[in-house]
N, C-alpha and C positions, 0 to 999 in steps of 0.2 A: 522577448516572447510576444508572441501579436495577442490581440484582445479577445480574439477568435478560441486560439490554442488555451490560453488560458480559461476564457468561458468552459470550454470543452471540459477542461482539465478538474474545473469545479463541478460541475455536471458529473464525471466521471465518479471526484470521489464520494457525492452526495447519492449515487447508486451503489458505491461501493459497501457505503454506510449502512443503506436499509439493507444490501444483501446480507454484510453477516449479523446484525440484529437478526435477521431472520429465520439466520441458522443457527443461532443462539451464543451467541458474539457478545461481550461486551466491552463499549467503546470506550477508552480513559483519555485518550489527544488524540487531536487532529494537529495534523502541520506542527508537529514537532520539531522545533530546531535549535541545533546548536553549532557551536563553529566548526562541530567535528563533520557534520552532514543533519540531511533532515530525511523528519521518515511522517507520512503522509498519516496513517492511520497507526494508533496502536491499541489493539485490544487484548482481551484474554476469554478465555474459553478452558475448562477441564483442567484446572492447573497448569496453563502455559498462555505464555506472554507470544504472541504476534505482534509481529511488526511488517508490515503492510507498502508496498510500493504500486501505489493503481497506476495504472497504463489504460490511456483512453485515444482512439483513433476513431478518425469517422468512416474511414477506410484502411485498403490493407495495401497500397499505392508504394508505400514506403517497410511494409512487410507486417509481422502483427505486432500489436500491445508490446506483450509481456518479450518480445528481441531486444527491446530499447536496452532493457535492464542489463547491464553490462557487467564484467568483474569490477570496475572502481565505482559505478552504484552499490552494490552491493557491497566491497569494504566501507563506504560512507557508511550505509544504512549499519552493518554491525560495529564501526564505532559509536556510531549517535545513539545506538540500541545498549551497547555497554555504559556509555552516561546513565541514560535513562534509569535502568538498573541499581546502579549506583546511588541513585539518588531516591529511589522508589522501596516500598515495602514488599516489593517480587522477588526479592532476593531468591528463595525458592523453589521460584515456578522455574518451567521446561523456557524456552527461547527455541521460536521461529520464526526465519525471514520468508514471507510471500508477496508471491505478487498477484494479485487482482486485474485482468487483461479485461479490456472491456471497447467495444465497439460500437457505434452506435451510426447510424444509418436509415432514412428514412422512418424514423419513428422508430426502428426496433433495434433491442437492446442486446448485444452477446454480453456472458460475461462467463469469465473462466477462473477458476481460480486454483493457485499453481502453488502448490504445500510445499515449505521447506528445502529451499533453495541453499542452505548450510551442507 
C-alpha cells in the first residue's frame, strides 16, 4: 500500500472518529485485529456494539468508498467481531456491521454512513 493511501486511510478513520463521537458514539478500539480479520473502529451506542469498516477516497475514479466492501470483508469483519465479543463484556448488546464512506477532495469532506450491512 503506498504512503499516499495509507495517509488517506488514517485521515479517513480520524474523521470517522470525531463523526460518531458526534452522534453520540462511543469509541472502545481502533484497528482491531486478529488473525481472523480486522475491523478499523469499534464502538457502541444505545445497547449495540458497531463495528465500523471506513472507506476513504479522494475520488470516485475507481467508483465510491463504501463498493470496496465486499462479501469476504465483510465475513472478515464478522469473524473478528465474534472474537471481539467473545472476549469482551458486550456479551449482550445488539451487533452491527457499518461502514463509514467518506471522501475527501479539495479540502471538503463527504461522509456517509451505511447501517447494518448484516
Amino acid at each position: 500500500m503506498s504512503l499516499y493511501k495509507k495517509n488517506l486511510g488514517k485521515i479517513g478513520e480520524n474523521l470517522a472518529s470525531v463523526y460518531l463521537q458526534n452522534n453520540g458514539f462511543k469509541i472502545l478500539k481502533k484497528n482491531f485485529q486478529t488473525k481472523l480479520g480486522e475491523i478499523d473502529i469499534i464502538a457502541f451506542k444505545d445497547k449495540t456494539l458497531y463495528f465500523i469498516e471506513v472507506k476513504t477516497r479522494s475520488n470516485l475514479k475507481k467508483g465510491a468508498p463504501y463498493e470496496a466492501v465486499n462479501k469476504y470483508k465483510i465475513d472478515h469483519i464478522i469473524k473478528a467481531s465474534n472474537f471481539f465479543i467473545l472476549k469482551s463484556k458486550f456479551k449482550d448488546y445488539k451487533m452491527k456491521i457499518v461502514v463509514i464512506s467518506i471522501i475527501i477532495n479539495n479540502e471538503k469532506q463527504i461522509i456517509n454512513f451505511y447501517d447494518d450491512l448484516m
